[in-house]
CHARMM-style PDB file with segment names, atoms N, HN, CA, C and O in Angstrom:
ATOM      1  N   UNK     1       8.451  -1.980  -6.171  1.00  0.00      PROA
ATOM      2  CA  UNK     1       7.331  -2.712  -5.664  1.00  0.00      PROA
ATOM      3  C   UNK     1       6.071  -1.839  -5.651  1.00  0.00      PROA
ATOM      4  O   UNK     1       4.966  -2.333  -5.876  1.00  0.00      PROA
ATOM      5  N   UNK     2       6.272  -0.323  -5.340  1.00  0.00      PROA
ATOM      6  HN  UNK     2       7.169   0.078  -5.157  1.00  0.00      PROA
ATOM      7  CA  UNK     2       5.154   0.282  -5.512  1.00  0.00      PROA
ATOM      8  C   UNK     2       4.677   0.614  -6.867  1.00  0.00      PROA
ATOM      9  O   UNK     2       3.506   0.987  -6.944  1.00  0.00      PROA
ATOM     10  N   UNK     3       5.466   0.538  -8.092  1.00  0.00      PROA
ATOM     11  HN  UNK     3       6.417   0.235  -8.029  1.00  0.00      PROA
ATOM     12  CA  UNK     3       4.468   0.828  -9.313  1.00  0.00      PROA
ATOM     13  C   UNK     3       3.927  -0.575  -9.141  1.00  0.00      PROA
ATOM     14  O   UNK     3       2.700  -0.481  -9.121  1.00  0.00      PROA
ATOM     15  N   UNK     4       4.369  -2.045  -8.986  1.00  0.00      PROA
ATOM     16  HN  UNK     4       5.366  -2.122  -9.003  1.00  0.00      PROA
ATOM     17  CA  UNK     4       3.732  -3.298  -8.718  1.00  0.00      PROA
ATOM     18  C   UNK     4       2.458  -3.404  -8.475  1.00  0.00      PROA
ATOM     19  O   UNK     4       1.639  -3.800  -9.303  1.00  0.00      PROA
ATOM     20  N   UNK     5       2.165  -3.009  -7.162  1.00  0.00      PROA
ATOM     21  HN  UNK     5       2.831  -2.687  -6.488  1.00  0.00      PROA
ATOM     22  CA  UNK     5       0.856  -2.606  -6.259  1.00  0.00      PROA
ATOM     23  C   UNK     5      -0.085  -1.917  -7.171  1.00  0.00      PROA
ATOM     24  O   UNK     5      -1.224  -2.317  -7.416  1.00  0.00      PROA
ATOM     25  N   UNK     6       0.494  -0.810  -7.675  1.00  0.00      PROA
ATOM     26  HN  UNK     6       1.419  -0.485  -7.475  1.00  0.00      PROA
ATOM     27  CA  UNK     6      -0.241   0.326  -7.960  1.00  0.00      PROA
ATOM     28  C   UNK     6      -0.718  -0.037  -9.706  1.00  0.00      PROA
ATOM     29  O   UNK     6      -1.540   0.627 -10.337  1.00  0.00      PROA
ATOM     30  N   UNK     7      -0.031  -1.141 -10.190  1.00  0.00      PROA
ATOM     31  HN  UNK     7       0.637  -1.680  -9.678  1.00  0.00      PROA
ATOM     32  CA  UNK     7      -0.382  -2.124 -11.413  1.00  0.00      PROA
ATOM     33  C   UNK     7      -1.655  -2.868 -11.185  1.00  0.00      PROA
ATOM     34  O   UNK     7      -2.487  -3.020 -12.080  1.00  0.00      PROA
ATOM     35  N   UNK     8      -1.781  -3.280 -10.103  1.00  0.00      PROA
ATOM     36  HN  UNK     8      -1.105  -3.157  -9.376  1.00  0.00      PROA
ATOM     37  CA  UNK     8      -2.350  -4.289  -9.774  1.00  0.00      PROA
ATOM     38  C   UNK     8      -3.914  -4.060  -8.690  1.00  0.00      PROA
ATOM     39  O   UNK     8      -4.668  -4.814  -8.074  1.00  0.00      PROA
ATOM     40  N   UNK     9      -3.813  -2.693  -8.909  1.00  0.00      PROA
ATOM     41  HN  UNK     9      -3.201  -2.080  -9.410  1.00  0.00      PROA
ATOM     42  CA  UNK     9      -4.876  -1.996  -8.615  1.00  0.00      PROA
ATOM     43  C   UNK     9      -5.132  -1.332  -7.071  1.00  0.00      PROA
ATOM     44  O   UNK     9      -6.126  -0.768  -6.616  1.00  0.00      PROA
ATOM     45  N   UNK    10      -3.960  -1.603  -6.527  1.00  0.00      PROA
ATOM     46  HN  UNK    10      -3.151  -2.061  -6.897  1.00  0.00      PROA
ATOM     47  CA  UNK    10      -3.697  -0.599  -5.131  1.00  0.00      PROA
ATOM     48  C   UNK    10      -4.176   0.779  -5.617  1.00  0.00      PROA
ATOM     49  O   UNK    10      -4.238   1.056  -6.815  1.00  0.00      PROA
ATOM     50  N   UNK    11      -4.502   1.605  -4.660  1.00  0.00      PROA
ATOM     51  HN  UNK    11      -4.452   1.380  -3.687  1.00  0.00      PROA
ATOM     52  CA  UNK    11      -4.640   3.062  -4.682  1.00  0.00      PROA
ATOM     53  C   UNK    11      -3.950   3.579  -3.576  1.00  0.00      PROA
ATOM     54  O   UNK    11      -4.322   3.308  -2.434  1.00  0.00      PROA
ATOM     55  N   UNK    12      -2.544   4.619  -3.901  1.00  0.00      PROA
ATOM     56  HN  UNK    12      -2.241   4.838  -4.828  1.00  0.00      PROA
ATOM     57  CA  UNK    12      -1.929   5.426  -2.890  1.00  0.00      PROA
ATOM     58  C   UNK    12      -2.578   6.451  -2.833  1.00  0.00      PROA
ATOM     59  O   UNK    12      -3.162   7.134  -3.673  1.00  0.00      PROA
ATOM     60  N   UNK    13      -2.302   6.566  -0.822  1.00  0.00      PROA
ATOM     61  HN  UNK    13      -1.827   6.012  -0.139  1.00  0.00      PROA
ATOM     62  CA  UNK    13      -3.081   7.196  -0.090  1.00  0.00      PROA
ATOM     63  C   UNK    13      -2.029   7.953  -0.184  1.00  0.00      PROA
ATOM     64  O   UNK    13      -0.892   7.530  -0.394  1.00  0.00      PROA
ATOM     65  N   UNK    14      -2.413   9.384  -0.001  1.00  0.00      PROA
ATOM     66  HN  UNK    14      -3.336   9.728   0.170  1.00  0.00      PROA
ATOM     67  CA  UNK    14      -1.565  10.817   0.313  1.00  0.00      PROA
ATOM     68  C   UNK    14      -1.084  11.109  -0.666  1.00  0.00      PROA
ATOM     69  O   UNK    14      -1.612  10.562  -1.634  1.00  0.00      PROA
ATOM     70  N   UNK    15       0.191  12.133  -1.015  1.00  0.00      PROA
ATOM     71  HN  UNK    15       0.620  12.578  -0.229  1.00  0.00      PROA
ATOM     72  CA  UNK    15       0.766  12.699  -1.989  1.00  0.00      PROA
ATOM     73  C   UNK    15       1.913  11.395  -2.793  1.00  0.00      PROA
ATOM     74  O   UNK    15       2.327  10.495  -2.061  1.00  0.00      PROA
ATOM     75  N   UNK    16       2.271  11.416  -4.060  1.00  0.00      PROA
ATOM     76  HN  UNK    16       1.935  12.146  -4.654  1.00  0.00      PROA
ATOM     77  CA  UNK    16       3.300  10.485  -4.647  1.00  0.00      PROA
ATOM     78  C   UNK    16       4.368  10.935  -3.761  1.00  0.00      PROA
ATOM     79  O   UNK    16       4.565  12.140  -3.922  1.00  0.00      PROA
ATOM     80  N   UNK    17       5.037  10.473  -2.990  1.00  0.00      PROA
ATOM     81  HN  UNK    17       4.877   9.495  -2.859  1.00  0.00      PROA
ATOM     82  CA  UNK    17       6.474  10.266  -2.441  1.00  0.00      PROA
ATOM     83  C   UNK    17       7.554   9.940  -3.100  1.00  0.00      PROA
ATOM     84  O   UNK    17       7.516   8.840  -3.653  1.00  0.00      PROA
ATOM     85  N   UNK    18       8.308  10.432  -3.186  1.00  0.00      PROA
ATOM     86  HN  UNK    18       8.339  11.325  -2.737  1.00  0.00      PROA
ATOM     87  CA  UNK    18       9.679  10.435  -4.094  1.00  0.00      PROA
ATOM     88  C   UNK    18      10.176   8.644  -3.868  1.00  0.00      PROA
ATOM     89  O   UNK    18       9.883   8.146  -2.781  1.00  0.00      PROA
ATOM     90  N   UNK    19      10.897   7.770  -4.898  1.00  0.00      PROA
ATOM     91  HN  UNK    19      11.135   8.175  -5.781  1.00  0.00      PROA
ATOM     92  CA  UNK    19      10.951   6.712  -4.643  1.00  0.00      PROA
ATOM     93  C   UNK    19      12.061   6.599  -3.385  1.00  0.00      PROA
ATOM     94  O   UNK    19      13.114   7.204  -3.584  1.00  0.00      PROA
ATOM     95  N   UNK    20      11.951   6.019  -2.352  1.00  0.00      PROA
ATOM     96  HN  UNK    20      11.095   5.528  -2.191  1.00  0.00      PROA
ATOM     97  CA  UNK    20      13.170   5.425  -1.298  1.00  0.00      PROA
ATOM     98  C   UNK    20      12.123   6.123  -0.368  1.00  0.00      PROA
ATOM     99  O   UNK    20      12.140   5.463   0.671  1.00  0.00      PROA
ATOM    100  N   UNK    21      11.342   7.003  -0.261  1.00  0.00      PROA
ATOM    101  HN  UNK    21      11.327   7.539  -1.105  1.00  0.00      PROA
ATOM    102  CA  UNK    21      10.389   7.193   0.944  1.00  0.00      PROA
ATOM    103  C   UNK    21       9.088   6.720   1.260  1.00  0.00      PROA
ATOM    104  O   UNK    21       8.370   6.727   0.261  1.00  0.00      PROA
ATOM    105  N   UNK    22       8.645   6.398   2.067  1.00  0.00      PROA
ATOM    106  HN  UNK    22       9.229   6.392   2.879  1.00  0.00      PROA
ATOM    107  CA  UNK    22       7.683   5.509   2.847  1.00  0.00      PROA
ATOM    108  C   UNK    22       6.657   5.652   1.833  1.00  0.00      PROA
ATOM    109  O   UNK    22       6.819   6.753   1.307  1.00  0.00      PROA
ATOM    110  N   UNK    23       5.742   5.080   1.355  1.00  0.00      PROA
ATOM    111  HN  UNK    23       5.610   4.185   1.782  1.00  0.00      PROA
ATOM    112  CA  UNK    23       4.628   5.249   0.935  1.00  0.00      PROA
ATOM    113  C   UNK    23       3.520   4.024   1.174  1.00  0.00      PROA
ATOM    114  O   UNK    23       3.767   2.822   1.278  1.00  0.00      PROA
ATOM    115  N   UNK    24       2.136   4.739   1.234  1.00  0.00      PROA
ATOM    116  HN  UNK    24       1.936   5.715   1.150  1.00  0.00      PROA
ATOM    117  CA  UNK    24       1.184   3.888   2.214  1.00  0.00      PROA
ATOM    118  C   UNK    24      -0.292   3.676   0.602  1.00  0.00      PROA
ATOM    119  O   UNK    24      -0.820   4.429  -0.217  1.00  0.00      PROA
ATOM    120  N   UNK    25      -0.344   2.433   0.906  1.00  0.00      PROA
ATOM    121  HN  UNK    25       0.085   1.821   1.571  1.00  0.00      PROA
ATOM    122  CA  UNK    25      -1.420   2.100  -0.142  1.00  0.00      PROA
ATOM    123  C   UNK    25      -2.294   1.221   0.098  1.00  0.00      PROA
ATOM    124  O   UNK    25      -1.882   0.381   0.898  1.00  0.00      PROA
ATOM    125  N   UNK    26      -3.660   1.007  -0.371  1.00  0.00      PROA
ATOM    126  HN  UNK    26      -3.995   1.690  -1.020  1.00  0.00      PROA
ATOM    127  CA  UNK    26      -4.640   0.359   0.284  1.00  0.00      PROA
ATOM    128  C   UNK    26      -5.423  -0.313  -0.996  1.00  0.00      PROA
ATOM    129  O   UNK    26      -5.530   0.148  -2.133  1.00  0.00      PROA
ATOM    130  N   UNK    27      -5.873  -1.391  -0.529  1.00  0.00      PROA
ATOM    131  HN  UNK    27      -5.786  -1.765   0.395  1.00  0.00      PROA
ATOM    132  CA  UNK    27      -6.729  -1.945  -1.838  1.00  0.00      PROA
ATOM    133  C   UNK    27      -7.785  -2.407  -0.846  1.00  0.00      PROA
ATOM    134  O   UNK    27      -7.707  -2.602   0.367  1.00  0.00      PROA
ATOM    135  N   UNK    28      -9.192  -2.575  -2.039  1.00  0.00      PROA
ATOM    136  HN  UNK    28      -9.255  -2.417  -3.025  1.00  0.00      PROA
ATOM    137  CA  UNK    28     -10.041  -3.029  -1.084  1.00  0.00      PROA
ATOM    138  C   UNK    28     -10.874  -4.420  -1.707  1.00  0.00      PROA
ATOM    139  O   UNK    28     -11.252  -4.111  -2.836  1.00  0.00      PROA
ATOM    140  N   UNK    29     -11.137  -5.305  -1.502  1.00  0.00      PROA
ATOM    141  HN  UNK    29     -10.829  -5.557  -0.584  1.00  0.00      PROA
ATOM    142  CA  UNK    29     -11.950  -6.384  -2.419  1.00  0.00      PROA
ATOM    143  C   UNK    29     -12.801  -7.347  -1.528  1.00  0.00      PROA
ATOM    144  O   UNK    29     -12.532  -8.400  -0.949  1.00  0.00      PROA
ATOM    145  N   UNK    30     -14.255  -6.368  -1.673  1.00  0.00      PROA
ATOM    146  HN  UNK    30     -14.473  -5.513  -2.143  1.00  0.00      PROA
ATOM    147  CA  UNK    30     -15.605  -6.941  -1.204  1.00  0.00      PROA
ATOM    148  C   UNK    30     -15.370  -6.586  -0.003  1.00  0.00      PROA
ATOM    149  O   UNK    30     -14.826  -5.481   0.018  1.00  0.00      PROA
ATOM    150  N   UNK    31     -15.542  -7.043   1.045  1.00  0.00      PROA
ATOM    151  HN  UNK    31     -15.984  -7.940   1.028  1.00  0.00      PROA
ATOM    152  CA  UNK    31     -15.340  -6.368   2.718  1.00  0.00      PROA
ATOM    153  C   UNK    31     -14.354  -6.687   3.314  1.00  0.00      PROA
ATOM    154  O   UNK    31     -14.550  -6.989   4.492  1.00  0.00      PROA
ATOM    155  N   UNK    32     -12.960  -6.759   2.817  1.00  0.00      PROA
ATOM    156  HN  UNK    32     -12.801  -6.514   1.861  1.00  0.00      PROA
ATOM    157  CA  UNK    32     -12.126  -6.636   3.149  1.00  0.00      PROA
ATOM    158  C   UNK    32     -11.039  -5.762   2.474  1.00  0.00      PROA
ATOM    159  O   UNK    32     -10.799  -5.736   1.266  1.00  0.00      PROA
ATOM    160  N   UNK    33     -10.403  -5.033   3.473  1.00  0.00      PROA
ATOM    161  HN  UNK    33     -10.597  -5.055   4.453  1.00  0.00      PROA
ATOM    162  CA  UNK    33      -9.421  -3.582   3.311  1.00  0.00      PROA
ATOM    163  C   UNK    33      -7.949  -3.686   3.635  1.00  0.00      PROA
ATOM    164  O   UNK    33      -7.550  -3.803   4.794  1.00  0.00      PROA
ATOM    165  N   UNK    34      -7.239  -3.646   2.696  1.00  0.00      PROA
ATOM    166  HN  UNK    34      -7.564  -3.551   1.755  1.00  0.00      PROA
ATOM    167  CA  UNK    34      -5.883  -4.095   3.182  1.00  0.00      PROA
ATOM    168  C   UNK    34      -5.260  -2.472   3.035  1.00  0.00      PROA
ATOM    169  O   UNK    34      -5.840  -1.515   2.522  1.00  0.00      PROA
ATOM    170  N   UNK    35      -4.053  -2.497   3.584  1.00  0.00      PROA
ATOM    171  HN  UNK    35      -3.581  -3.274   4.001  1.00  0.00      PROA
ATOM    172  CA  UNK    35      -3.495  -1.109   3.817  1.00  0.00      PROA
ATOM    173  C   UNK    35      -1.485  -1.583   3.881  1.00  0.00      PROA
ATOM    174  O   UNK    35      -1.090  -2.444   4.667  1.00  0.00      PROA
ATOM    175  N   UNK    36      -0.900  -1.132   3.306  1.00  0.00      PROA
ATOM    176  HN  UNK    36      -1.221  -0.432   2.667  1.00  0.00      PROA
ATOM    177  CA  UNK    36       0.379  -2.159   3.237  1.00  0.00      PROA
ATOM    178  C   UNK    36       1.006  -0.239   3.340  1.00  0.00      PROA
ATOM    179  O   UNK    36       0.620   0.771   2.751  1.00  0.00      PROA
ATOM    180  N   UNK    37       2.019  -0.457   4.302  1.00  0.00      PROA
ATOM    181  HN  UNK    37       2.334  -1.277   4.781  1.00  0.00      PROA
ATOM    182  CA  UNK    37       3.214   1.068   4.465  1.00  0.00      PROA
ATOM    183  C   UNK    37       4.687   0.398   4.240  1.00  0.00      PROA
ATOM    184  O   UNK    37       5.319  -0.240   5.082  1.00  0.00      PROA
ATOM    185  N   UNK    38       5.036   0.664   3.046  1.00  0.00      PROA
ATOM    186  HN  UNK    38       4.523   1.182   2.362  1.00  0.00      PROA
ATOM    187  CA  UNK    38       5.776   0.479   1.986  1.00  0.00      PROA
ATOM    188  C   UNK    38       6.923   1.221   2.456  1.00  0.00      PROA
ATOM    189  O   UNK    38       6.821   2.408   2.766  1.00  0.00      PROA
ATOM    190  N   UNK    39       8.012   0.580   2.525  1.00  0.00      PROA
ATOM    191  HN  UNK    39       8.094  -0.384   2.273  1.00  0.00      PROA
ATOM    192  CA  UNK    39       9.361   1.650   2.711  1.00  0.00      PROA
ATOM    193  C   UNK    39      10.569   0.565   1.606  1.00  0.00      PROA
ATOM    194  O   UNK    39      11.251  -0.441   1.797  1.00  0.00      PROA
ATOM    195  N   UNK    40      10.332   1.364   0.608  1.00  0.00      PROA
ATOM    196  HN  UNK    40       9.777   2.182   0.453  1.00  0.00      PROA
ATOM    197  CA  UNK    40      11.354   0.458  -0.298  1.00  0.00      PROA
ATOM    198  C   UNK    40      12.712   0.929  -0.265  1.00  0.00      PROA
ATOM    199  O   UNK    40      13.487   0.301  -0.987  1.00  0.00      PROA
ATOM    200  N   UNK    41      13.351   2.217   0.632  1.00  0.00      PROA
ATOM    201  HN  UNK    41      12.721   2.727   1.219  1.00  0.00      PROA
ATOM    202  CA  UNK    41      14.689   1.725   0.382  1.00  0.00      PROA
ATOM    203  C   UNK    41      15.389   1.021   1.807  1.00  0.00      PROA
ATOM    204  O   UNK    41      16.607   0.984   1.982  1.00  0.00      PROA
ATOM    205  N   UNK    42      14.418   0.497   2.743  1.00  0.00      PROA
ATOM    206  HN  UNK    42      13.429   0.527   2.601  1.00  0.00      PROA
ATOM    207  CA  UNK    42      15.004  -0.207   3.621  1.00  0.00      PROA
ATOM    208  C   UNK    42      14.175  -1.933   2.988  1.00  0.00      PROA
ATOM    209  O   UNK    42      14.607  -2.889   3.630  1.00  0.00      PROA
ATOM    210  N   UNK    43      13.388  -2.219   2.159  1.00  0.00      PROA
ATOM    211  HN  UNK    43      13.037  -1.442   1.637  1.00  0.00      PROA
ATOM    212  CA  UNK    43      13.329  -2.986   1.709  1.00  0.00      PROA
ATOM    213  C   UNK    43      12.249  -3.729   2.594  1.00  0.00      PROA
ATOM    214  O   UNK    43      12.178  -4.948   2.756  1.00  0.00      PROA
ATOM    215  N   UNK    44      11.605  -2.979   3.014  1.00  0.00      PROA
ATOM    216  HN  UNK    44      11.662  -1.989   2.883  1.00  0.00      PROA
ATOM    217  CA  UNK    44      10.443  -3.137   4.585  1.00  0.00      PROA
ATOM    218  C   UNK    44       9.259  -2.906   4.069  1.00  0.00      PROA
ATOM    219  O   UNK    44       8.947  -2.041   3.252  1.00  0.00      PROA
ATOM    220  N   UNK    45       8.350  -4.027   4.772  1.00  0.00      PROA
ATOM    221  HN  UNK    45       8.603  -4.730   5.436  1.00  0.00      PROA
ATOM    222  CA  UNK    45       6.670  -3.057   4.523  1.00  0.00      PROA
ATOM    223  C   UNK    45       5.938  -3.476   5.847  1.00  0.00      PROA
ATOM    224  O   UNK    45       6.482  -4.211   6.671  1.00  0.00      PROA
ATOM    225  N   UNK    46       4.594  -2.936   6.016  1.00  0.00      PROA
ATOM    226  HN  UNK    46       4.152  -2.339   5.346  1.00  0.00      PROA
ATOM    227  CA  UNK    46       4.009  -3.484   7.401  1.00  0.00      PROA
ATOM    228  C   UNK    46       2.489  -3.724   6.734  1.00  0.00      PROA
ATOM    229  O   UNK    46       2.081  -2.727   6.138  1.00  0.00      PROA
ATOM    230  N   UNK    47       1.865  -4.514   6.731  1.00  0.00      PROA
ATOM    231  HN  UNK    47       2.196  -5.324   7.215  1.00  0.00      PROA
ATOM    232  CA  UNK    47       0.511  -5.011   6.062  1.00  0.00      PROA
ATOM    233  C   UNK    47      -0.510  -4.750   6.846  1.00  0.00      PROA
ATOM    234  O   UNK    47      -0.345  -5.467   7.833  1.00  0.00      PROA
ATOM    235  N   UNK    48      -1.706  -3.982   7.004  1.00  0.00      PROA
ATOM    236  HN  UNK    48      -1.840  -3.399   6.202  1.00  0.00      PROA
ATOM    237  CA  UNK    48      -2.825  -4.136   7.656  1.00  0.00      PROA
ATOM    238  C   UNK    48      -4.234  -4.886   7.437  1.00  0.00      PROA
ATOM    239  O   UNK    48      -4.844  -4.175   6.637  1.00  0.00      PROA
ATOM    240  N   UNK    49      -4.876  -5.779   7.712  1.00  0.00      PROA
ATOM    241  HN  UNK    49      -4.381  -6.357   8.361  1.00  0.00      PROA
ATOM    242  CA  UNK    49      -5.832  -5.940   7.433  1.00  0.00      PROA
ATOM    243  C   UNK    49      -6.957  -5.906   7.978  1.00  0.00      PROA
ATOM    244  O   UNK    49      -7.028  -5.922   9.207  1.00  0.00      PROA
ATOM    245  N   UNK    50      -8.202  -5.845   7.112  1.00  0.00      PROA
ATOM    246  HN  UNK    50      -8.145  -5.832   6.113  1.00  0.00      PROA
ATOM    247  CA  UNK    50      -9.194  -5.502   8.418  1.00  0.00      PROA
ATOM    248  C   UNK    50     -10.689  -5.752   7.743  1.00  0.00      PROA
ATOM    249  O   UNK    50     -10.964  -5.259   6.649  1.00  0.00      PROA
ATOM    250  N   UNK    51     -11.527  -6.476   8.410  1.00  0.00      PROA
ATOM    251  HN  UNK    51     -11.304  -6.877   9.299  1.00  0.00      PROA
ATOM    252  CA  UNK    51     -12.721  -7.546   7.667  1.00  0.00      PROA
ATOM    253  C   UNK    51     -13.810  -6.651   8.260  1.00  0.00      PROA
ATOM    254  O   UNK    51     -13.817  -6.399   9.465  1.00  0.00      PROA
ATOM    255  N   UNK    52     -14.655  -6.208   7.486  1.00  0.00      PROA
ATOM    256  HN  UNK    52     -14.649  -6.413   6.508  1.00  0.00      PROA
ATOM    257  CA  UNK    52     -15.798  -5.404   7.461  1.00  0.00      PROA
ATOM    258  C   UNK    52     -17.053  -6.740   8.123  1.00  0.00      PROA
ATOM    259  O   UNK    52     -16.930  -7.891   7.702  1.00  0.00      PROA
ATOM    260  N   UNK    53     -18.095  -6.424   9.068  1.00  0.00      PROA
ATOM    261  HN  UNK    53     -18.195  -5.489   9.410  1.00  0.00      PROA
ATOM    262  CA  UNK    53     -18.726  -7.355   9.083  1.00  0.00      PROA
ATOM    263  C   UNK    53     -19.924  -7.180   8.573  1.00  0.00      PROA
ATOM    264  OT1 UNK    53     -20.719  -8.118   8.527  1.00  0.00      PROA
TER     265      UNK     53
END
């Protein structure tokens, strides 16, 4: 799911993480910032969003 994201124009934040460990990625489009923490070998993610005013 993370090469997915990262296809699709996400940018990971921090160092590449080996696959099965957490990794955190953010996209941004116009004033809004999404931030998604990715844990693909529990098959989990947690989504943030957040609207610029």
């Amino acid at each position: 799911m993370r090469y997915r994201l990262l296809a699709s124009g996400w940018k990971l934040l921090g160092p590449e993480a080996p696959t099965g460990n957490p990794s955190i990625l953010q996209s941004t489009c116009g004033k809004e910032t999404m931030i998604v923490c990715l844990d693909e070998a529990e098959g989990k993610f947690l989504l943030f969003r957040e609207l610029a005013r």
